[in-house]
C-alpha positions as CSV (number, residue, x, y, z in Angstrom):
1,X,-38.6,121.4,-14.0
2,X,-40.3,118.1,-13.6
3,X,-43.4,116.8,-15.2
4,X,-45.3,114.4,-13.8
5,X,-47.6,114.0,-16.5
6,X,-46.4,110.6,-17.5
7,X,-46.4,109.1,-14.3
8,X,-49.0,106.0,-13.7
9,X,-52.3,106.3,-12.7
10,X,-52.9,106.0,-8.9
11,X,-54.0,102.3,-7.4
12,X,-54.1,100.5,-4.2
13,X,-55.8,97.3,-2.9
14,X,-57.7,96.9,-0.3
15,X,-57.1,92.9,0.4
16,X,-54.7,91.7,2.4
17,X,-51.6,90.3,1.0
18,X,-50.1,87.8,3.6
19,X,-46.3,88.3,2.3
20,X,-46.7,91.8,2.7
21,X,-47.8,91.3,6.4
22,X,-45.2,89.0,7.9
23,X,-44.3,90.5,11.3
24,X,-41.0,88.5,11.6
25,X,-39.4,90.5,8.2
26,X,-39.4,93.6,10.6
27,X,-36.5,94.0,13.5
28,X,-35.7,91.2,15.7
29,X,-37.8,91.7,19.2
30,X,-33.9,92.6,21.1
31,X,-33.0,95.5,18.9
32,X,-33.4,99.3,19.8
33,X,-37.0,101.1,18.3
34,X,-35.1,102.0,15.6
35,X,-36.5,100.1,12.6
36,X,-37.0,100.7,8.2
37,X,-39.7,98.7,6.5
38,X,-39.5,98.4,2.6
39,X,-42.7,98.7,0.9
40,X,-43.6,95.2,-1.1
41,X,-42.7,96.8,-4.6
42,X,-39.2,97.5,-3.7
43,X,-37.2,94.2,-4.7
44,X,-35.5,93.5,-1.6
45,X,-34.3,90.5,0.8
46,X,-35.0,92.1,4.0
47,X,-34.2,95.7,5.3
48,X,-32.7,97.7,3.4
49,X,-29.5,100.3,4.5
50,X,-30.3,103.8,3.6
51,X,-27.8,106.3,3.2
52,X,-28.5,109.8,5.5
53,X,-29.1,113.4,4.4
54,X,-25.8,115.4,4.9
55,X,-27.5,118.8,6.5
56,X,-24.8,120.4,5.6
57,X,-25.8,120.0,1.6
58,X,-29.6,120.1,1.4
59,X,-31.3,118.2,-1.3
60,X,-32.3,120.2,-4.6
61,X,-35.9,121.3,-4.3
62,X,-38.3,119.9,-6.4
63,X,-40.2,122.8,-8.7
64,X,-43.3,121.5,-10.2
65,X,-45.0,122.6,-13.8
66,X,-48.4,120.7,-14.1
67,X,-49.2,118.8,-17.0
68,X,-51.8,119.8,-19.3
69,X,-55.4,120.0,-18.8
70,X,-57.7,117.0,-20.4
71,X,-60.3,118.1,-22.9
72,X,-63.7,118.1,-21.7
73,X,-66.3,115.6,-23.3
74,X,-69.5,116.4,-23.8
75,X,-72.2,114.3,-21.8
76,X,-75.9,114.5,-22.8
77,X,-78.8,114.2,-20.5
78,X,-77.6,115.2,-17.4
79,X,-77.6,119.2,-17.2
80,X,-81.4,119.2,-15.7
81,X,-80.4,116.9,-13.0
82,X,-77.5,119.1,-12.2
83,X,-77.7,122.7,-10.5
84,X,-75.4,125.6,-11.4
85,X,-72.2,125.9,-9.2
86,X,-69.6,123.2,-7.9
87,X,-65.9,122.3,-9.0
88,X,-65.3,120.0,-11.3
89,X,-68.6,118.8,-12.1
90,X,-68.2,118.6,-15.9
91,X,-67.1,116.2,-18.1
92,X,-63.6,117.0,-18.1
93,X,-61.7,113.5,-17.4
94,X,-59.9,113.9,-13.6
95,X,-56.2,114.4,-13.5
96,X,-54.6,112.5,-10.4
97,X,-51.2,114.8,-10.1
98,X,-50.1,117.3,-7.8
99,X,-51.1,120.6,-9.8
100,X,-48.7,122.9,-8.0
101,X,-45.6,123.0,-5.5
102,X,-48.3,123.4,-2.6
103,X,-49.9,120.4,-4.0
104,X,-46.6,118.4,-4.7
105,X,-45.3,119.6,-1.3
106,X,-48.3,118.8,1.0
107,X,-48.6,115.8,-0.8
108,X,-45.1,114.8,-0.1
109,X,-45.6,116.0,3.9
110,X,-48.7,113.3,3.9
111,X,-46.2,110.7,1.8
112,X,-43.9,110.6,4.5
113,X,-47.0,110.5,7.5
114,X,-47.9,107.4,5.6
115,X,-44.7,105.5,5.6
116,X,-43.9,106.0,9.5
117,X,-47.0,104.6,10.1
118,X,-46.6,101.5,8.0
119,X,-43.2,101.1,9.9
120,X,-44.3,102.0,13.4
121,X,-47.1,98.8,13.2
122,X,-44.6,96.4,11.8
123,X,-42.2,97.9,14.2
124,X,-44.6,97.3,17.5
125,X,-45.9,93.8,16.6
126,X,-42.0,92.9,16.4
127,X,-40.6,94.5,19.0
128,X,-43.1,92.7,21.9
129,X,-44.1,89.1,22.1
130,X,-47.5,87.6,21.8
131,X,-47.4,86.9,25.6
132,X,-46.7,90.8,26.0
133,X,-49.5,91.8,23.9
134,X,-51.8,89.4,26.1
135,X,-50.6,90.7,28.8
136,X,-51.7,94.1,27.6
137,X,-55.1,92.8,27.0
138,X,-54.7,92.2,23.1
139,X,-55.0,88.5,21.8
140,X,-54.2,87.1,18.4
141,X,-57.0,88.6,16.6
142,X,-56.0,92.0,17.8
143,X,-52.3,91.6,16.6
144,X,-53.9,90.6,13.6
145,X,-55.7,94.1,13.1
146,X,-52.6,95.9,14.2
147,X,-50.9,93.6,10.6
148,X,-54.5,94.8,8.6
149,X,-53.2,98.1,9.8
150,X,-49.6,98.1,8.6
151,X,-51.5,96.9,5.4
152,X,-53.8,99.9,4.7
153,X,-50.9,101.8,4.8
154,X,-48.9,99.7,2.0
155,X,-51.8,100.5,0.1
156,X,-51.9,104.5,1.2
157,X,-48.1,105.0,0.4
158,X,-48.4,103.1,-2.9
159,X,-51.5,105.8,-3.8
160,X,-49.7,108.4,-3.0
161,X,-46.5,107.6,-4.4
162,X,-48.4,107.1,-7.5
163,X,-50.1,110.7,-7.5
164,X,-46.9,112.5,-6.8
165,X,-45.1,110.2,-9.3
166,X,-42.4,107.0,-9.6
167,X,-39.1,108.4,-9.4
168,X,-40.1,111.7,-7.9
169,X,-41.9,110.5,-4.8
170,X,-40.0,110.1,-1.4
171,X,-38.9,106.9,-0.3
172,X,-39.0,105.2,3.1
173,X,-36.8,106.7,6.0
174,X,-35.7,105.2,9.2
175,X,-37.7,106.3,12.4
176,X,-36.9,106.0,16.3
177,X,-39.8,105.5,18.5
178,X,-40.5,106.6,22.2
179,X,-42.0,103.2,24.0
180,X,-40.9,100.5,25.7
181,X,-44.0,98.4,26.6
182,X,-47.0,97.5,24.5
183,X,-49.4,100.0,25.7
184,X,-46.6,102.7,25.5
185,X,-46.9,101.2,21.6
186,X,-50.4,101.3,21.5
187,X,-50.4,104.7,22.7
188,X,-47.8,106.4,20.6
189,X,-49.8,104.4,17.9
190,X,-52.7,106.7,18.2
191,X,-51.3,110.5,18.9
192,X,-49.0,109.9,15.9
193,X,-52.2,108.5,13.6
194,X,-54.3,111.5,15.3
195,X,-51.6,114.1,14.2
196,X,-51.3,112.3,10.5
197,X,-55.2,112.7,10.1
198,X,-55.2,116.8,11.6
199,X,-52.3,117.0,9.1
200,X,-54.4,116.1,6.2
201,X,-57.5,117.5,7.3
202,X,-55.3,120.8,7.4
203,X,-54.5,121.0,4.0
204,X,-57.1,118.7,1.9
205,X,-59.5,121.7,1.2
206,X,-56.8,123.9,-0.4
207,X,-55.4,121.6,-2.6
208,X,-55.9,122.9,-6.4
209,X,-55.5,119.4,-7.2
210,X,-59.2,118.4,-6.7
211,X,-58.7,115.0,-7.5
212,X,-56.0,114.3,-5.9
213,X,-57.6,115.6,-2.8
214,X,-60.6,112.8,-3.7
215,X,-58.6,110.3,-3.0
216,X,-56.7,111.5,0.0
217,X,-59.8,112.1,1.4
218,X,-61.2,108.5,0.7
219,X,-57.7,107.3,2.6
220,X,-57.3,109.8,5.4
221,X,-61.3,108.0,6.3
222,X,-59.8,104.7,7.2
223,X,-57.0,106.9,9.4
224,X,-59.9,107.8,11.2
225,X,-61.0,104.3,11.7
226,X,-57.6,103.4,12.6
227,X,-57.2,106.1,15.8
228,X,-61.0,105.1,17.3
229,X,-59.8,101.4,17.4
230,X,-55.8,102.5,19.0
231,X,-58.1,104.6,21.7
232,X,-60.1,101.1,22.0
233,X,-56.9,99.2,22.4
234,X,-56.0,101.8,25.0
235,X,-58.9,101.2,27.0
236,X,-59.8,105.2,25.9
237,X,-63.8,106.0,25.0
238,X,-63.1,105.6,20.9
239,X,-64.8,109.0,19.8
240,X,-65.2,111.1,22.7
241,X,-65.4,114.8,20.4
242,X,-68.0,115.8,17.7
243,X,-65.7,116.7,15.0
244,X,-61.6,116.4,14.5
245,X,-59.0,119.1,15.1
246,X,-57.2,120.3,11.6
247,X,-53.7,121.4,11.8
248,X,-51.5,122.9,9.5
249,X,-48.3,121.4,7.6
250,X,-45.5,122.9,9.5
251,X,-48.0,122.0,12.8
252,X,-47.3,118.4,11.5
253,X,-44.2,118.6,10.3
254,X,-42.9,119.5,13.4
255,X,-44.9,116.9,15.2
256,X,-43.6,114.6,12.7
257,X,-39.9,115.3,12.2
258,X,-38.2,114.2,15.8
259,X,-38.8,110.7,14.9
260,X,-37.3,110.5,11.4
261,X,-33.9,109.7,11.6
262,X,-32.4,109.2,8.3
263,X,-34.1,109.1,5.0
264,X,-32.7,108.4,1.4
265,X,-30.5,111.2,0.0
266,X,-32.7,111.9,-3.2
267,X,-35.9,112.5,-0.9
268,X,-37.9,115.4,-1.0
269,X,-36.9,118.1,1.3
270,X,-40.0,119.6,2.8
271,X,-40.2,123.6,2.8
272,X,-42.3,123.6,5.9
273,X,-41.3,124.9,9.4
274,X,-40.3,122.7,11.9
275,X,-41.0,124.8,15.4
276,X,-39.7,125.0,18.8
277,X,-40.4,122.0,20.4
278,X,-42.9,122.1,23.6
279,X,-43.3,119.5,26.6
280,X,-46.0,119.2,28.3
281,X,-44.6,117.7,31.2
282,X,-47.6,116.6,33.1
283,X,-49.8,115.3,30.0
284,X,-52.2,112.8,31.3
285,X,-51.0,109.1,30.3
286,X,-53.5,106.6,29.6
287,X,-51.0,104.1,29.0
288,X,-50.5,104.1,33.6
289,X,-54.1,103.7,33.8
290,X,-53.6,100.7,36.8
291,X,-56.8,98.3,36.3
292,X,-56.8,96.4,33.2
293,X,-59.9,95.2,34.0
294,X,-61.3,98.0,34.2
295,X,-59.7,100.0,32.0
296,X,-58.1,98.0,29.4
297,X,-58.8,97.5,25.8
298,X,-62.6,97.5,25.4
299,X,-65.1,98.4,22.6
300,X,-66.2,101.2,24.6
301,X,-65.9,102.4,28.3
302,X,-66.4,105.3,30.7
303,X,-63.1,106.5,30.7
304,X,-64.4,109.6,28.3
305,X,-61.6,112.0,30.1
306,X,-58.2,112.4,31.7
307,X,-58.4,116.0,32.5
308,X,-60.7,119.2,33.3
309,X,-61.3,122.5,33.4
310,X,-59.1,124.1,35.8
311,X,-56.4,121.3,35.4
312,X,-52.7,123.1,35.7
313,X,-50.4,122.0,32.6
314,X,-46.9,122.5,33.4
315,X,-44.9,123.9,30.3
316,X,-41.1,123.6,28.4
317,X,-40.2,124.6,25.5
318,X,-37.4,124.9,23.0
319,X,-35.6,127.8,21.7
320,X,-35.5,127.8,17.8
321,X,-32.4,127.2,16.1
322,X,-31.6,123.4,17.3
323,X,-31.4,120.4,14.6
324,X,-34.4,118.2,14.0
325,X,-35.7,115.5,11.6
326,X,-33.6,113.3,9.5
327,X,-29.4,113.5,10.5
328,X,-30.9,116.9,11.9
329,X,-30.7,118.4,8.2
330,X,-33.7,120.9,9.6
331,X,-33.6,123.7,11.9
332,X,-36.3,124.8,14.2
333,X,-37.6,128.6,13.5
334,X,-40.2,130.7,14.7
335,X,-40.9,133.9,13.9
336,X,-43.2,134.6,16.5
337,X,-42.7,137.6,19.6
338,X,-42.8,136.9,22.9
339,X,-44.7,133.7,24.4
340,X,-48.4,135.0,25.7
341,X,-50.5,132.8,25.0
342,X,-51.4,129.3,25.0
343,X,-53.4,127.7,21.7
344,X,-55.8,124.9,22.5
345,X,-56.7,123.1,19.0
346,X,-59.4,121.3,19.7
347,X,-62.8,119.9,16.9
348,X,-63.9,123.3,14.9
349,X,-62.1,125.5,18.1
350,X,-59.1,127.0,19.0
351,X,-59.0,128.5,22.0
352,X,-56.6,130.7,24.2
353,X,-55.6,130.9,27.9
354,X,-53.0,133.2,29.5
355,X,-49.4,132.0,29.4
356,X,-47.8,132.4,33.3
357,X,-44.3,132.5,32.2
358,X,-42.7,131.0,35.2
359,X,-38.8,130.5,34.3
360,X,-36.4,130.3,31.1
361,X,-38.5,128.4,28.9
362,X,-41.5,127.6,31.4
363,X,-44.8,128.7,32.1
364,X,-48.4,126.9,33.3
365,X,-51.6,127.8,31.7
366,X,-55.1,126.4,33.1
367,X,-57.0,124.3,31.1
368,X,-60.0,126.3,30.3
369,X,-64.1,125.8,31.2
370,X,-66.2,127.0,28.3
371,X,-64.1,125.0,25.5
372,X,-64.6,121.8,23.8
373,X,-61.2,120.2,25.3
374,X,-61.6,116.3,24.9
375,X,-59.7,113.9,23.2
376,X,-56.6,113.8,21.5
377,X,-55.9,117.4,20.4
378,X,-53.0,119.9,20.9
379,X,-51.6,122.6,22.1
380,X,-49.4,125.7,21.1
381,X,-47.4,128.8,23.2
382,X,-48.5,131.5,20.6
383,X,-47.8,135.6,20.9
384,X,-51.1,136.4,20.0
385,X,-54.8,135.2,20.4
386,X,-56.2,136.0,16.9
387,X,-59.5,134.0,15.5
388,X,-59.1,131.2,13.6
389,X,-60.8,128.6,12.1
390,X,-59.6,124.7,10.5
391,X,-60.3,126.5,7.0
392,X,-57.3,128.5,7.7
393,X,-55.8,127.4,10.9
394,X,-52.2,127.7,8.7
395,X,-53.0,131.6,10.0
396,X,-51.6,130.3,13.2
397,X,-48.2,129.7,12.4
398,X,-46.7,132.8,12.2
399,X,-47.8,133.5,16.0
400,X,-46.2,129.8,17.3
401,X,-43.5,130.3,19.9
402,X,-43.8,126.7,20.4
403,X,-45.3,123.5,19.6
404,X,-47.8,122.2,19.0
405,X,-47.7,119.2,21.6
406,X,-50.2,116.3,21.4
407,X,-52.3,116.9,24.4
408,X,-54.4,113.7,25.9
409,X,-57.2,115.5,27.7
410,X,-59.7,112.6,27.0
């Protein structure tokens, strides 16, 4: 058993700290995308080595037992200003811990989000040169919010580290990335903060750790903020949907995984699935969007969607049982029937359209009318079209054949 109830209370900062954000301490602009930033409380000369998961002896899970509850105070005055009903309105002093495995595991899930991220923008502004970035479109002062960005996440990584608690939170991995020109960058930048913020906006409600969840919330905000301005970056309309799509853990987990490569061998292994993976193999690419002019980065423009109703999307997908994740320690599973369906997670919707199987491990489905499809959002092969909603999209997973895939309709 572990008890975090000693652990620190939870702190970040919001200013920038200009020897945490020095672009040249990430890898030199000729090596591969493969790169490992050390968060600024590690002592550390550089980049450090970090020794790989052996999948063939799994790490020891982690079984939580909460700490004990704080005693409620009593406050005067402020009962017939308060109506009946709500969680955790009393007086009772907020305890920043997990306050069960789901708690310590989702946590953990949003831990590691948090750290790719703060590599992935230390990662792009080293790989490519300023006269590459400007030749994207993005001057100084843009590179400069790309650093802010890498910041906010020192910060996010050091709250949650905190919560979960020193010596039992995960520590940094090592990640391979999928571009090879700025606005690939730019683009990778905001599908992989899009599926961070579903990820968390999956779980945040069910949480028994209420304020733990408070403060999640308050980070997962500036997430937001951060996706609007990649889509700006892009030359994308910045909020082109109402509301955002929630996904569940395993959803992001498996989104998440392919890109971790190695991690520390004490880090948390995650108990969710990692499924099938699914290609779309025709997903629109704002990144080939020819006229910079037109279309490059912008504060807003009329580029508000890359797809429509009818649109054919051309399908592959995995079978389970391959490696994935760090030294491929995880295994894809499923334990869904046969592939009938096809999910669209879109705002407060999911939607379904036929699944025309066309070969081993292909199919097409039609992108549907009377949907809310814009954006960044995703998409699933499920064998079954039941109702569900973000409060418990988690429902879904035991229909996934395959997926989800980060789909750019907009």
């Amino acid at each position: 058993m572990t008890d975090y109830s000693s652990s620190s209370l939870p702190s970040a900062t919001s200013s920038v700290n200009s020897s945490n954000s020095t672009i040249s301490s990430a890898v030199a602009t000729s090596s591969p995308p493969v790169s490992s930033t050390v968060l600024p409380s590690q002592p550390t000369d550089g980049p450090t080595t970090v020794s790989a998961i052996t999948p063939s002896v799994p790490t020891a899970d982690v079984t939580y037992q909460p700490p004990a509850a704080p005693t409620p105070t009593a406050v005067a005055g402020l009962s017939p200003y308060t109506p009946a009903g709500g969680l955790d309105t009393n007086s009772t002093a907020p305890l920043y811990r997990p306050l069960s495995d789901f708690d310590f595991q989702s946590l953990t899930l949003a831990l590691y989000q948090e750290y790719i991220e703060l590599d992935l923008f230390h990662h792009g502004l080293a790989q490519f040169s300023a006269s590459e970035f400007e030749a994207a479109g993005l001057s100084a002062q843009d590179r400069f919010l790309i650093e802010f960005m890498a910041d906010q996440e020192v910060a996010h990584a050091e709250l949650l580290s905190n919560i979960i608690g020193q010596g039992v939170a995960a520590q940094q991995c090592e990640y391979s990335y999928p571009f090879d020109t700025v606005r690939d960058f730019i683009d990778f930048s905001q599908k992989l903060t899009r599926f961070g913020e579903s990820g968390v906006l999956g779980f945040l409600q069910h949480l028994d750790s209420r304020a733990s969840a408070t403060l999640l919330m308050d980070s997962i905000a500036t997430e937001s903020r951060q996706q609007l301005i990649l889509r700006q970056f892009e030359g994308l309309f910045p909020m082109p949907v109402d509301t955002e799509p929630s996904i569940s853990q395993s959803m992001a987990w498996t989104l998440l995984a392919p890109y971790i490569t190695s991690c520390p061998q004490n880090n948390t292994r995650l108990v969710w699935l990692n499924f099938p993976g699914l290609n779309i193999t025709n997903n629109p690419n704002a990144s080939n969007l020819s006229n910079l002019d037109e279309d490059g980065p912008a504060i807003s423009g009329h580029n508000n969607s890359l797809s429509a109703p009818g649109y054919i999307l051309n399908l592959q997908w995995e079978n389970p049982g391959l490696p994935v994740g760090p030294n491929g320690s995880y295994t894809t599973n499923t334990a869904a029937g046969t592939p009938t369906y096809v999910a669209w997670i879109s705002q407060l919707n999911t939607t379904y359209t036929a699944l025309n199987v066309t070969g081993n491990n292909t199919g097409t489905t039609v992108q549907p009318l009377y949907a809310p499809i814009n954006g960044t959002m995703f998409v699933a092969i499920t064998d079954s079209n039941i109702y569900v909603t973000p409060h418990n999209i988690t429902q879904l997973d035991p229909h996934i054949v395959a997926g989800p895939a980060v789909y750019q309709s907009g």
